[in-house]
OpenMM code with the backbone's topology and positions (N, CA, C; nanometers):
from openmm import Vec3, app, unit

residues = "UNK UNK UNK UNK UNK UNK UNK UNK UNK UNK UNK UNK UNK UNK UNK UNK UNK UNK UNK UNK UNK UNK UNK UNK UNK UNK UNK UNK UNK UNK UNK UNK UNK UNK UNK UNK UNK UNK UNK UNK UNK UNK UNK UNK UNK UNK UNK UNK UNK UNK UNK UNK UNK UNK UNK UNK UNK UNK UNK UNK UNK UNK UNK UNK UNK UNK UNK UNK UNK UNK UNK UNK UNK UNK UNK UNK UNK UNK UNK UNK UNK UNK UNK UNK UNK UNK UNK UNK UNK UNK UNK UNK UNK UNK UNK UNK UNK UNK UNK UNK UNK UNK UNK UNK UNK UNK UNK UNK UNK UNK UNK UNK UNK UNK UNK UNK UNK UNK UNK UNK UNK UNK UNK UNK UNK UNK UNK UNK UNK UNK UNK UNK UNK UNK UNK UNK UNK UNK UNK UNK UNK UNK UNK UNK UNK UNK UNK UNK UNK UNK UNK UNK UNK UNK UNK UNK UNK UNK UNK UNK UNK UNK UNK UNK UNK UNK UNK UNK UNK UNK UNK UNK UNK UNK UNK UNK UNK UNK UNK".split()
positions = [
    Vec3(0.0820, -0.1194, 0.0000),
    Vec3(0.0000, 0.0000, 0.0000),
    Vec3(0.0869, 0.1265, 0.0000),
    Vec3(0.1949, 0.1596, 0.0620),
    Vec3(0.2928, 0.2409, 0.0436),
    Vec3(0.3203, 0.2664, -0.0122),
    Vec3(0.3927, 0.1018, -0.0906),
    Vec3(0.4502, 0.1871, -0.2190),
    Vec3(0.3531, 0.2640, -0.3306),
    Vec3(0.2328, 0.1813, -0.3196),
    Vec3(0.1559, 0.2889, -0.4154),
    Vec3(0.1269, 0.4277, -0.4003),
    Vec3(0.1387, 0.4908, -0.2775),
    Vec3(0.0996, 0.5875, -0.1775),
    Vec3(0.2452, 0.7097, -0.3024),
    Vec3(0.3558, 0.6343, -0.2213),
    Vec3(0.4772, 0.7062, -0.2980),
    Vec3(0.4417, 0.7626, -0.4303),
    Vec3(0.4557, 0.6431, -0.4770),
    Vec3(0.4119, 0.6778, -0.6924),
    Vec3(0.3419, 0.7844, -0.6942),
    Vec3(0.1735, 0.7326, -0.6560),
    Vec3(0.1282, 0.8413, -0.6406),
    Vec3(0.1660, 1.0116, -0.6087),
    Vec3(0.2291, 1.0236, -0.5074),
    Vec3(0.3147, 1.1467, -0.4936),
    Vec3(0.3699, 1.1951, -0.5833),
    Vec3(0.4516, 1.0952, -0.5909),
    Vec3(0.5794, 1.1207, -0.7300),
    Vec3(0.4702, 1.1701, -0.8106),
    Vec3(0.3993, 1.1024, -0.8954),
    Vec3(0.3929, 1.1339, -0.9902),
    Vec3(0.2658, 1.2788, -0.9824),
    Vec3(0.2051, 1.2379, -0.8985),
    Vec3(0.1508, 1.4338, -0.8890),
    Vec3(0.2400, 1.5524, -0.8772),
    Vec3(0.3329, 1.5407, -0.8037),
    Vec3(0.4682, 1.6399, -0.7809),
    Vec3(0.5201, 1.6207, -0.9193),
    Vec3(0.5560, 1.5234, -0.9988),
    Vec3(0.6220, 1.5133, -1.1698),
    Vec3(0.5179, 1.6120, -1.2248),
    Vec3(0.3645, 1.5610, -1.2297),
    Vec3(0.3089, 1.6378, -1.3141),
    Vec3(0.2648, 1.7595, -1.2918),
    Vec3(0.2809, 1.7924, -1.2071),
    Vec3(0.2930, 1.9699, -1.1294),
    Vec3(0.4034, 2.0508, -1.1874),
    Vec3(0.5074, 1.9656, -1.1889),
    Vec3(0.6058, 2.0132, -1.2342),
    Vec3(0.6176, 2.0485, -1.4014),
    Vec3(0.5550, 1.9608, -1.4772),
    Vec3(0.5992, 1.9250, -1.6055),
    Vec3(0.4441, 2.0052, -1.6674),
    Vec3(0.3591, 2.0475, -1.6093),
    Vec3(0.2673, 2.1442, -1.5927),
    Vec3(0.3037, 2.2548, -1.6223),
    Vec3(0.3430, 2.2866, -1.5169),
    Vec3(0.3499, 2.4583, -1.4543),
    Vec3(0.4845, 2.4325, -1.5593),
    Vec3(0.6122, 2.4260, -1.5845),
    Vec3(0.6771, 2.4900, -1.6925),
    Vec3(0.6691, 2.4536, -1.8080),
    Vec3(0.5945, 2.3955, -1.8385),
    Vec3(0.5518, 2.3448, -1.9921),
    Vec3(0.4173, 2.5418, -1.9438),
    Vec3(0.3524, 2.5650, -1.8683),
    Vec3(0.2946, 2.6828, -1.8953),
    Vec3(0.3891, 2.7849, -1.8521),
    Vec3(0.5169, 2.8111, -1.7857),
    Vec3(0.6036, 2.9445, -1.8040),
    Vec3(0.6910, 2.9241, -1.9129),
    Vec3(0.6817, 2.8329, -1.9853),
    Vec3(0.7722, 2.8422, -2.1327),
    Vec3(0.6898, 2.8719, -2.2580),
    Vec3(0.5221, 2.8091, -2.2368),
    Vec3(0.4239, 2.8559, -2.3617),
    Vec3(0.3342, 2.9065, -2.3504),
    Vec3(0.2746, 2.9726, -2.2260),
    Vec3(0.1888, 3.0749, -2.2136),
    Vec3(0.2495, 3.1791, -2.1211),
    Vec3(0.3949, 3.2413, -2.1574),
    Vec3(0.4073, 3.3443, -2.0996),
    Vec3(0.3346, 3.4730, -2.1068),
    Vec3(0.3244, 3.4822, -2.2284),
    Vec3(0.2482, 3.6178, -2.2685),
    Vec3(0.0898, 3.6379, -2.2406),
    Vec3(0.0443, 3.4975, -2.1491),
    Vec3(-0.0563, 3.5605, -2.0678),
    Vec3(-0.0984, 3.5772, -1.9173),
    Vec3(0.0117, 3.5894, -1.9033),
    Vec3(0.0688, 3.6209, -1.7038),
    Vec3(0.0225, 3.7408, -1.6581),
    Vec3(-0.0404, 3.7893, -1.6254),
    Vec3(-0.0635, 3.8746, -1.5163),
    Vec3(-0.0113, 3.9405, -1.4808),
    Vec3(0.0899, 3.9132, -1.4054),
    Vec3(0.2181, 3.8850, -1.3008),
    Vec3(0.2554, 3.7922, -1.2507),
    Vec3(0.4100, 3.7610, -1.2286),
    Vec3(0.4659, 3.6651, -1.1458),
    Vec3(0.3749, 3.5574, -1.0929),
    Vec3(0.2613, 3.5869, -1.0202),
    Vec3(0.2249, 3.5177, -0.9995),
    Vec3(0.0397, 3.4891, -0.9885),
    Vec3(0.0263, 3.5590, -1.1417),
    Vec3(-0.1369, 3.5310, -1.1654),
    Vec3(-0.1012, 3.5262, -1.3422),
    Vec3(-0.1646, 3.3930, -1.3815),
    Vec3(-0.1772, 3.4049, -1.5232),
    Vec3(-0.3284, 3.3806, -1.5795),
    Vec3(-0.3696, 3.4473, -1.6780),
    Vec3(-0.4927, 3.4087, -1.7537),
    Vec3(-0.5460, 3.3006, -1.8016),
    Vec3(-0.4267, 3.2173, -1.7909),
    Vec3(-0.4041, 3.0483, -1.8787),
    Vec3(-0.3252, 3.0094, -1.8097),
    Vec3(-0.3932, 2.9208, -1.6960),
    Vec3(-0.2885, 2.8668, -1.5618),
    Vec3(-0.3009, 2.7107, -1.5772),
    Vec3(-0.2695, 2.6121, -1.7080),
    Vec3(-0.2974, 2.4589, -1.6842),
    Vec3(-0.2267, 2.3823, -1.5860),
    Vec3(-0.1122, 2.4110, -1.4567),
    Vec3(-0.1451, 2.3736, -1.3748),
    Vec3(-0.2343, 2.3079, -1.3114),
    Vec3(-0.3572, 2.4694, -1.2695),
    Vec3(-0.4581, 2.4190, -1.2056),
    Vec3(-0.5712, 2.3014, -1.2488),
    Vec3(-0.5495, 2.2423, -1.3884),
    Vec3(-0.6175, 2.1118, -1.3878),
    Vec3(-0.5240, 1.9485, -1.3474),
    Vec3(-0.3788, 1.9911, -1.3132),
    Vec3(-0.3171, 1.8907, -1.1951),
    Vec3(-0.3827, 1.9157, -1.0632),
    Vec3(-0.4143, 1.9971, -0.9837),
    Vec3(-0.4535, 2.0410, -0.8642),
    Vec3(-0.5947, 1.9523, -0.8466),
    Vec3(-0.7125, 2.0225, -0.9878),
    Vec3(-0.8388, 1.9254, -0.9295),
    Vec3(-0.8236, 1.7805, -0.9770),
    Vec3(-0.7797, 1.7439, -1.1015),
    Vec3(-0.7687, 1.6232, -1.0574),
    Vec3(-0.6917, 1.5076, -0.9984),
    Vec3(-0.5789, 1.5745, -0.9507),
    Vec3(-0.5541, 1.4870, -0.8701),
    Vec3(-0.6060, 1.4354, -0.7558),
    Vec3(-0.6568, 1.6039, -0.6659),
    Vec3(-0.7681, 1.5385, -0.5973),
    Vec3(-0.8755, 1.4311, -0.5986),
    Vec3(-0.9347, 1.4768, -0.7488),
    Vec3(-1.0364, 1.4166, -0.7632),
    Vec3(-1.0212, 1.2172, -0.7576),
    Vec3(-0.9195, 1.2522, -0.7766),
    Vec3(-0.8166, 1.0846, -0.8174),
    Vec3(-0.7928, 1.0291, -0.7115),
    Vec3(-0.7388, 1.0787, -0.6469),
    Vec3(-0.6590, 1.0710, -0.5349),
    Vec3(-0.6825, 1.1225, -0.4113),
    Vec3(-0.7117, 1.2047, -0.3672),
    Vec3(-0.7652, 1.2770, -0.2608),
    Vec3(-0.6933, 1.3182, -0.2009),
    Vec3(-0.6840, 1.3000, -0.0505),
    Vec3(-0.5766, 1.4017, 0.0362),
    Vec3(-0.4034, 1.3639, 0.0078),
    Vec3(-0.4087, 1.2135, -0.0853),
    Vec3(-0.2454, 1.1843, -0.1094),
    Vec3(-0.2277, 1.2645, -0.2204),
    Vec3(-0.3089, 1.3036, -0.2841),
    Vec3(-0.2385, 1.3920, -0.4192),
    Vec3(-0.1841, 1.5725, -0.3209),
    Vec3(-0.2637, 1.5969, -0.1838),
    Vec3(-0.2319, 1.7202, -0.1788),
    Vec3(-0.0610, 1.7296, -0.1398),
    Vec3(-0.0157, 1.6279, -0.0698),
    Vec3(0.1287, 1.6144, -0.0491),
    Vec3(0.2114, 1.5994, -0.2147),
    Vec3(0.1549, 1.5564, -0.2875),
    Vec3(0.2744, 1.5354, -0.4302),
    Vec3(0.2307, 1.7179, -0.5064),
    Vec3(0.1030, 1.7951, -0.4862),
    Vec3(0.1031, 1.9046, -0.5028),
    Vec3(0.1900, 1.9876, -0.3980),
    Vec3(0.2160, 1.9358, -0.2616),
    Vec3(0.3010, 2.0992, -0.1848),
    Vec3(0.4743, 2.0495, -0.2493),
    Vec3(0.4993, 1.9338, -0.2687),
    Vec3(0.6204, 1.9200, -0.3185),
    Vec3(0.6544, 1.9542, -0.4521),
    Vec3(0.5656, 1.9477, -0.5581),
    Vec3(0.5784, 2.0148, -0.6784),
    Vec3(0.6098, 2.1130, -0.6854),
    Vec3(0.4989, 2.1838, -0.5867),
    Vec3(0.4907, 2.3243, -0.5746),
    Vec3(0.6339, 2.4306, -0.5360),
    Vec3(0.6508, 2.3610, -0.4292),
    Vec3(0.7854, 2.3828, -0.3822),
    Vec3(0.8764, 2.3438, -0.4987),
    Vec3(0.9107, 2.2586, -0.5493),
    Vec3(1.0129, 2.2863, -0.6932),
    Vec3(1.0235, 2.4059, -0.7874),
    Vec3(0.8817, 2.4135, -0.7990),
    Vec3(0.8483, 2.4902, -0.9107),
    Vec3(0.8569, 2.6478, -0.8556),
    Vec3(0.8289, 2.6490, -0.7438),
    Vec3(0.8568, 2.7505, -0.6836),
    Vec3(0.9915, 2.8308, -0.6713),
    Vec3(1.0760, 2.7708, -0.6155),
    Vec3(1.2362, 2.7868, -0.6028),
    Vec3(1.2645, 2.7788, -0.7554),
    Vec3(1.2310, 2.7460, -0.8746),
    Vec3(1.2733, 2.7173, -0.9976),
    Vec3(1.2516, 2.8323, -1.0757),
    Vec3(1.1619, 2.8535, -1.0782),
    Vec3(1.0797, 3.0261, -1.1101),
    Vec3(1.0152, 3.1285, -1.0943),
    Vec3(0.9916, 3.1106, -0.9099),
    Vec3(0.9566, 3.2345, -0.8866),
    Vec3(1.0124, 3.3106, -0.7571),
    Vec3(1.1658, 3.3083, -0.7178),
    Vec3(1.2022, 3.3578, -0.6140),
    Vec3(1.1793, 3.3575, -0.5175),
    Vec3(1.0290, 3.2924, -0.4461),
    Vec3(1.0222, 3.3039, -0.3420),
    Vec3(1.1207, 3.2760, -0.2158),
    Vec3(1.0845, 3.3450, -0.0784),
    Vec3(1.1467, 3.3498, -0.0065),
    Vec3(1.0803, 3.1678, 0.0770),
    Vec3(1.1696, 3.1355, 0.1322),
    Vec3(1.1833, 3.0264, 0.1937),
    Vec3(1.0233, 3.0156, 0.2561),
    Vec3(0.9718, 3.0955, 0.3412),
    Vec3(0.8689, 3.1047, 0.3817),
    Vec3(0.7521, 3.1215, 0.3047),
    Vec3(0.7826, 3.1582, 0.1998),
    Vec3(0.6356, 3.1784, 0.0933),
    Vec3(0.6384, 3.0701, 0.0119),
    Vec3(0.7592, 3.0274, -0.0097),
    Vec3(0.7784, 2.8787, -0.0723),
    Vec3(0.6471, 2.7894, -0.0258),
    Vec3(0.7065, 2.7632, 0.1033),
    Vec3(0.6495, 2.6738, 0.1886),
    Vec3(0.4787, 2.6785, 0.1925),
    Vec3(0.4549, 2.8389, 0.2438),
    Vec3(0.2797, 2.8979, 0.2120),
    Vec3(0.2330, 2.8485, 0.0775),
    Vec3(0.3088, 2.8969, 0.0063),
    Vec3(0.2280, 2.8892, -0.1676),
    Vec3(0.2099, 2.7289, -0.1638),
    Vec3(0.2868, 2.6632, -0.1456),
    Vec3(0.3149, 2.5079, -0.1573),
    Vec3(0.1460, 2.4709, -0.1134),
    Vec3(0.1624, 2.4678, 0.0714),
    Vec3(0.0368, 2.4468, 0.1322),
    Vec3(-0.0747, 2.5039, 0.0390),
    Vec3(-0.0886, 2.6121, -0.0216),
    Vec3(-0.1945, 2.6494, -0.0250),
    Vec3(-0.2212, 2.6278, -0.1619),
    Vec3(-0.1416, 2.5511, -0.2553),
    Vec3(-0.1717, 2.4956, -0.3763),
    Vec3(-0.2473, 2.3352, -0.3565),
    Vec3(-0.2005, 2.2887, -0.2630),
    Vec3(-0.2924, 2.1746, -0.1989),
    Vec3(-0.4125, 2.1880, -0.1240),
    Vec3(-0.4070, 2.3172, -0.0257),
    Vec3(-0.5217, 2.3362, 0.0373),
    Vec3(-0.6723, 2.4136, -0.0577),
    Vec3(-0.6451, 2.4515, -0.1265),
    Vec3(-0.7343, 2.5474, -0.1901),
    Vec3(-0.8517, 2.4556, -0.2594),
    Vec3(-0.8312, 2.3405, -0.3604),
    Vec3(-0.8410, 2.2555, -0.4336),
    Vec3(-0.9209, 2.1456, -0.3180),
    Vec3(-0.8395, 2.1319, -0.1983),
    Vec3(-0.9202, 2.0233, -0.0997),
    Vec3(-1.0643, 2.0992, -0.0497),
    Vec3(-1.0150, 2.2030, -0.0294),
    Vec3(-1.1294, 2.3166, 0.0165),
    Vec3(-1.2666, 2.3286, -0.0658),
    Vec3(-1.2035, 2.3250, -0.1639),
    Vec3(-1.3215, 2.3013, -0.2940),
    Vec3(-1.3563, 2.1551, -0.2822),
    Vec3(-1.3396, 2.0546, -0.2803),
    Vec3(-1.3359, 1.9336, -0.3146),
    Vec3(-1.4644, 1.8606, -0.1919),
    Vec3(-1.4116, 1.9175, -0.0465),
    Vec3(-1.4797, 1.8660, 0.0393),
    Vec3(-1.6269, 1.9372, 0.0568),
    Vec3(-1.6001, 2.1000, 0.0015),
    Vec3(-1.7122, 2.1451, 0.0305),
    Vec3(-1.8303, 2.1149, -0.0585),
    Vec3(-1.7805, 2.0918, -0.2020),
    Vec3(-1.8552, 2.0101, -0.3359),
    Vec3(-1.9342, 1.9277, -0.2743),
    Vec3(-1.8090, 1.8100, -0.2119),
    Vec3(-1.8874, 1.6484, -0.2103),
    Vec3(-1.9982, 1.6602, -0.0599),
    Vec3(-1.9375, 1.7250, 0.0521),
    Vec3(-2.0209, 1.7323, 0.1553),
    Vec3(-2.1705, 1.8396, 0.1477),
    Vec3(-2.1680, 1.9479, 0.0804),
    Vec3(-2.2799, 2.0715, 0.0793),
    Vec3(-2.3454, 1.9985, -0.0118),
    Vec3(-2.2652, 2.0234, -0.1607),
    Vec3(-2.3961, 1.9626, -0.2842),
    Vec3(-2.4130, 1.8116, -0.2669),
    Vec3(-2.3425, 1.7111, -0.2210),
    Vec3(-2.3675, 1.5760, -0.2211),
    Vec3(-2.3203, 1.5253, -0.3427),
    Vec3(-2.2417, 1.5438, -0.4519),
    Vec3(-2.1864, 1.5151, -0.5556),
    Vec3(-2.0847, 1.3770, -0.5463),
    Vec3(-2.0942, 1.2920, -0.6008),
    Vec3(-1.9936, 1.1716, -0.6451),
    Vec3(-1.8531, 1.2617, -0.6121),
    Vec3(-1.7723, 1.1559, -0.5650),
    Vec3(-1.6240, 1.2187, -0.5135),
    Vec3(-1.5318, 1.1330, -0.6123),
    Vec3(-1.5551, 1.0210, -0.7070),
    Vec3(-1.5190, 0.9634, -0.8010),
    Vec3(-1.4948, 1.0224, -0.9388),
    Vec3(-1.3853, 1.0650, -0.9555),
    Vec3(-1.3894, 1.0936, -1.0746),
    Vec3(-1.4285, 1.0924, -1.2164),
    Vec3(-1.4958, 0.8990, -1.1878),
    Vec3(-1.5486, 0.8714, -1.3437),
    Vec3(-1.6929, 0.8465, -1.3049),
    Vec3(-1.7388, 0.8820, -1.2257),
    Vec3(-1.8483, 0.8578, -1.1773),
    Vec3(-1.9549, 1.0159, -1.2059),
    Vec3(-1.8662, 1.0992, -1.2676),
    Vec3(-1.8953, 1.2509, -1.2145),
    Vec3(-1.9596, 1.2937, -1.3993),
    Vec3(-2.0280, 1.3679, -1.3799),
    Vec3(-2.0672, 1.4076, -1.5117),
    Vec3(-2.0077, 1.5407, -1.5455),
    Vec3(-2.0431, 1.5670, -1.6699),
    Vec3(-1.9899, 1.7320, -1.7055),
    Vec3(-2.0447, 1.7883, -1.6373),
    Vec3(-2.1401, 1.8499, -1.6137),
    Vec3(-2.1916, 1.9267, -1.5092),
    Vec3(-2.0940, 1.9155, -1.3192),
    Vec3(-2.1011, 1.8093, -1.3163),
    Vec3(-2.0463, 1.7878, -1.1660),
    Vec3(-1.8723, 1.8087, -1.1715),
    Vec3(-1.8494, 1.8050, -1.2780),
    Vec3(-1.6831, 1.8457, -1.3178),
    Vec3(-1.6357, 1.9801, -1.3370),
    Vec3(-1.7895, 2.0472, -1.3961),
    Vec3(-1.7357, 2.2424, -1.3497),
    Vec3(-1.7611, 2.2528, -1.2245),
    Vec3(-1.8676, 2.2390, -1.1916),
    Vec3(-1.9027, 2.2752, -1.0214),
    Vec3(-1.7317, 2.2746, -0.9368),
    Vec3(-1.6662, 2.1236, -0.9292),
    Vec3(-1.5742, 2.1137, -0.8889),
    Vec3(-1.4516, 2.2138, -0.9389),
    Vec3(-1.4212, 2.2314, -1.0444),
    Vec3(-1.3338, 2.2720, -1.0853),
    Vec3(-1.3685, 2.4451, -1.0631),
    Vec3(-1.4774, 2.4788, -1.0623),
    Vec3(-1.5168, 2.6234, -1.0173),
    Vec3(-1.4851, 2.6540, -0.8945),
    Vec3(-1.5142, 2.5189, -0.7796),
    Vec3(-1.4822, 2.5404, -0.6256),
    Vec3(-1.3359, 2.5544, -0.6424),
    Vec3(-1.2037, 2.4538, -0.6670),
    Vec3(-1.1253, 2.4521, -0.7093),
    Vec3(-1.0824, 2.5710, -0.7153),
    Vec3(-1.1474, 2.6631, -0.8230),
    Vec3(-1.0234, 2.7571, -0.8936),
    Vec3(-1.0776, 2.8722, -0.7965),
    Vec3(-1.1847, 2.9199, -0.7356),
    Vec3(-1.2030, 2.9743, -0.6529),
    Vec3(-1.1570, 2.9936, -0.5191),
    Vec3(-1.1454, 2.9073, -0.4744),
    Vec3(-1.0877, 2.8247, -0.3366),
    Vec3(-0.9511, 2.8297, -0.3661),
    Vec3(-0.8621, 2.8363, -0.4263),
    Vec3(-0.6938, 2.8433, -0.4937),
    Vec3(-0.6617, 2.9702, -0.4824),
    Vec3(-0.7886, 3.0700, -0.5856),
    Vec3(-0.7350, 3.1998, -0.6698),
    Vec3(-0.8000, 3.3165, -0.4596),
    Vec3(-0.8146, 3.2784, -0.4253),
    Vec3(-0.8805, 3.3094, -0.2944),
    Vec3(-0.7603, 3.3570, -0.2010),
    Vec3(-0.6946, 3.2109, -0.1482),
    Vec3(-0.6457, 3.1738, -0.0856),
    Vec3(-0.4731, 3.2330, -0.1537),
    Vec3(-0.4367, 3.2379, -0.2487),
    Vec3(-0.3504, 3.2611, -0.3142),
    Vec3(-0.3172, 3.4213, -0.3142),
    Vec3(-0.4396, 3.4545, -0.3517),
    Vec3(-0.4109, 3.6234, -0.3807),
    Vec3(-0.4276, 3.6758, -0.2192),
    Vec3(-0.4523, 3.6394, -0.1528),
    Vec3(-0.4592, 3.6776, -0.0194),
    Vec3(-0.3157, 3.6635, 0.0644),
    Vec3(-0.2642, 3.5321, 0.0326),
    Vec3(-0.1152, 3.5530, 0.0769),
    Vec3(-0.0253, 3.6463, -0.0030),
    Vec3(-0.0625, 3.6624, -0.1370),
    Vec3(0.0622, 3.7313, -0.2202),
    Vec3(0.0631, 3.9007, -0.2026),
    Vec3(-0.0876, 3.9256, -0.1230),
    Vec3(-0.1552, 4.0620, -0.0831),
    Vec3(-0.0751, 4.0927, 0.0306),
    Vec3(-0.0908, 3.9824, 0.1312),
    Vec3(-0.0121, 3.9700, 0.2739),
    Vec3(0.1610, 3.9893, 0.2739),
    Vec3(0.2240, 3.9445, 0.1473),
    Vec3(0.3706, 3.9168, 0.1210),
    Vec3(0.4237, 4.0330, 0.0063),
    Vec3(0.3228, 4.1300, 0.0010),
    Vec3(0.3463, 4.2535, -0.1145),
    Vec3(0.3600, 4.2228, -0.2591),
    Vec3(0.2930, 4.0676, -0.2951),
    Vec3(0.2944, 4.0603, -0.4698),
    Vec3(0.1986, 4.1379, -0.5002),
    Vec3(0.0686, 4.1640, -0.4735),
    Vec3(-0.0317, 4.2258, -0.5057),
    Vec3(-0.0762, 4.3523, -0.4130),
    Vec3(-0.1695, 4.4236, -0.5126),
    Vec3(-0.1942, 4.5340, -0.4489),
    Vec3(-0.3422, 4.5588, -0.4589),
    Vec3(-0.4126, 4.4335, -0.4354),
    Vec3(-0.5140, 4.4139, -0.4011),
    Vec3(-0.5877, 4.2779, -0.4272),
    Vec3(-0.6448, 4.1663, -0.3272),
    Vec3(-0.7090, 4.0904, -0.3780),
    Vec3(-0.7620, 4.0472, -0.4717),
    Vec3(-0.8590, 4.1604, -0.5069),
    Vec3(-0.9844, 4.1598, -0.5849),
    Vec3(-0.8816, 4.1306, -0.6957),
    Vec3(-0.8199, 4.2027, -0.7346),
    Vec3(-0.7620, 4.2303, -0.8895),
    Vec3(-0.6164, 4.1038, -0.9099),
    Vec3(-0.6230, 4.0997, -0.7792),
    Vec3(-0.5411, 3.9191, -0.8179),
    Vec3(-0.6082, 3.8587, -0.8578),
    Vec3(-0.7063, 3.7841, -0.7724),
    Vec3(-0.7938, 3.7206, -0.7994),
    Vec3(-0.8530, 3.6821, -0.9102),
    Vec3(-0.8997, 3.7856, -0.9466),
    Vec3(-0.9730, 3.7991, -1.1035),
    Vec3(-0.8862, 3.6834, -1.2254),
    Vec3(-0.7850, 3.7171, -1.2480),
    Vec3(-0.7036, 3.6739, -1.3319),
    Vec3(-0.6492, 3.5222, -1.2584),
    Vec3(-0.6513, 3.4956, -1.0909),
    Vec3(-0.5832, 3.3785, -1.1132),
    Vec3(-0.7254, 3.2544, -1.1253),
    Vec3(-0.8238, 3.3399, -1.0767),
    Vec3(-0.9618, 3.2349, -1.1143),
    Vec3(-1.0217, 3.2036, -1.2180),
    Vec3(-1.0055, 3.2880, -1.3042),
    Vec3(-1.0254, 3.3053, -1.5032),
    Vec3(-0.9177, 3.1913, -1.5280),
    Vec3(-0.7738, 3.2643, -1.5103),
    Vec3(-0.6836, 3.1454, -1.4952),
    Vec3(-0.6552, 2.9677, -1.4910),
    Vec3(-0.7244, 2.9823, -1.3438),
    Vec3(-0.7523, 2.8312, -1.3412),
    Vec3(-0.8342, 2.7521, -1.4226),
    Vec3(-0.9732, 2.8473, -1.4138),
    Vec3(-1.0528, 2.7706, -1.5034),
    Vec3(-1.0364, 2.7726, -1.6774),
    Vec3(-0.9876, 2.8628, -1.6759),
    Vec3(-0.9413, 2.8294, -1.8721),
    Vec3(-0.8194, 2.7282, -1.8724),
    Vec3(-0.7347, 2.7214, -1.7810),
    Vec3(-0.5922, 2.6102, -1.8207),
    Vec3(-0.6702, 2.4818, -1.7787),
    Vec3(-0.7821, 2.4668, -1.6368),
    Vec3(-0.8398, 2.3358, -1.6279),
    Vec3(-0.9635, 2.2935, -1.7696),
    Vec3(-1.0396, 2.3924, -1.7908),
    Vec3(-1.1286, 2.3638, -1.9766),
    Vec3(-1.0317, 2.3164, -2.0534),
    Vec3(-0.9245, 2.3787, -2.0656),
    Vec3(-0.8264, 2.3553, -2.1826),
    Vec3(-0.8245, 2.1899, -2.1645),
    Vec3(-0.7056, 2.1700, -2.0414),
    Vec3(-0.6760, 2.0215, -2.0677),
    Vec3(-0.7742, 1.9505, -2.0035),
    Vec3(-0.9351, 1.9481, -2.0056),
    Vec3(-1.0066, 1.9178, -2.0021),
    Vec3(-1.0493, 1.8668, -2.1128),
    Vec3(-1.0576, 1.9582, -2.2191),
    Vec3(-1.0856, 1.9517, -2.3317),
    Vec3(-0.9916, 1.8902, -2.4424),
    Vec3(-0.8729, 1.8898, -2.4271),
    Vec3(-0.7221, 1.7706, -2.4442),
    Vec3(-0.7609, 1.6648, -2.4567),
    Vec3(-0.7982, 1.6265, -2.3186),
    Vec3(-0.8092, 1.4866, -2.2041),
    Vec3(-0.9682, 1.4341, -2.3325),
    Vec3(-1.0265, 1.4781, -2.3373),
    Vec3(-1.1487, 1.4392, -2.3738),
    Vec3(-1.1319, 1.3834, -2.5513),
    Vec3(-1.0585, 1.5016, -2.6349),
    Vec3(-1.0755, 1.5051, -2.7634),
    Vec3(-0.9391, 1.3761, -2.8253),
    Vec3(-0.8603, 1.3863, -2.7202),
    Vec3(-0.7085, 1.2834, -2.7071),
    Vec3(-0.7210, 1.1971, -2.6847),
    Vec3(-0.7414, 1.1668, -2.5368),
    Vec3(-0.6530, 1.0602, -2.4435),
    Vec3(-0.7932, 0.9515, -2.4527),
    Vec3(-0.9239, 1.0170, -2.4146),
    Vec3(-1.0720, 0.9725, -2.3495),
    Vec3(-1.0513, 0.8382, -2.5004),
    Vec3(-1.0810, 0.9092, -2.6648),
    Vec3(-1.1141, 0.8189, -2.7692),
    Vec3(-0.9832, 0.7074, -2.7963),
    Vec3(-0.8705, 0.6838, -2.7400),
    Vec3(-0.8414, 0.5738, -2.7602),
    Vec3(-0.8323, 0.4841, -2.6466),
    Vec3(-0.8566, 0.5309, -2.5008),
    Vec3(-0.8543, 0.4396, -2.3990),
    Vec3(-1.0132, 0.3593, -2.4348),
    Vec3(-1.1477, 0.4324, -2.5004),
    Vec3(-1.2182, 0.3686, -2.5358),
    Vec3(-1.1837, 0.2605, -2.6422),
    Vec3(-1.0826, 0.3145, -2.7470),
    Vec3(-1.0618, 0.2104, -2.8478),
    Vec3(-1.0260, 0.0728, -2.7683),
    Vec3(-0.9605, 0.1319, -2.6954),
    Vec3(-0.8112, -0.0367, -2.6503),
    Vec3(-0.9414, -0.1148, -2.5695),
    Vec3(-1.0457, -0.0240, -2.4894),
    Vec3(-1.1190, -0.1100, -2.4126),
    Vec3(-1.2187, -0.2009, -2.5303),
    Vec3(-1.2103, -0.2148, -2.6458),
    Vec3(-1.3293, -0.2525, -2.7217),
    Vec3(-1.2785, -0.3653, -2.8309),
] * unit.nanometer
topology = app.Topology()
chain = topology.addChain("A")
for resn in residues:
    res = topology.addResidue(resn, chain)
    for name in ("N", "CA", "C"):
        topology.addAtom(name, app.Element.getBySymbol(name[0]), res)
């Protein structure tokens, strides 16, 4: 059971990683700032790993995070650490309040389109929240509101995007092989 526990990690922290700079190498030019972009595909590692995985994906997200962090965005040791937490916490925040308030399937393939924005709306809300509030607190921003804006647009256009990847790609030949 462990060792699966690990992988798991690993490979949410890999794809956090291979995420987020696959988006500061090809969607620079729609950043915000440092640290709010318009087109954040990250944030569709965040919900579904949860959705996959649950509270073990939020540990392979604060370790990603933390890479990716120290890799490209200067943070100081201590905001490292915050941003990290709160790239895992934001996403759980959404996740529990989804499945416990609305009563929604916590299964990923169990979930319909409809029950996959809901989530991914709590998600990018619950992230772009929690996010612009520390970077407000640590002098990246100079106001919530106007962080915000852009890292919640953000989330949810980079999570549609490879949503919409995942669906038009990956979805029609795992049906082929199953048939």
């Amino acid at each position: 059971m462990q060792h699966f526990l690990l992988w798991d990690v690993a490979f949410v922290a890999a794809a956090w990683i291979l995420f987020f700079s696959a988006n500061h190498f090809l969607l620079e030019s729609f950043e915000h700032n440092p640290v709010a972009n318009w087109v954040f595909l990250p944030a569709s590692i965040r919900m579904l790993a949860i959705l996959i995985l649950g509270p073990t994906a939020a540990v392979g997200l604060i370790l990603g995070t933390v890479v990716t962090s120290i890799l490209y965005l200067e943070f100081s040791a201590i905001l490292t650490v915050k941003t990290a937490i709160i790239s895992a916490l934001g996403p759980l925040i959404g996740f529990y309040l989804v499945r416990n308030f609305l009563g929604l399937n916590d299964q990923l393939f169990g979930l319909s389109g409809f029950d996959i924005v809901i989530y991914a709306i709590a998600s990018a809300f619950f992230s772009a929240l929690l996010h612009s509030t520390s970077f407000l607190m640590h002098g990246l921003a100079e106001n919530v509101f106007l962080q915000f804006i852009p890292m919640f647009i953000g989330d949810l256009i980079g999570t549609g995007l490879v949503l919409y990847l995942v669906k038009l790609f990956v979805l029609p030949r795992l049906l082929q092989k199953s048939l």
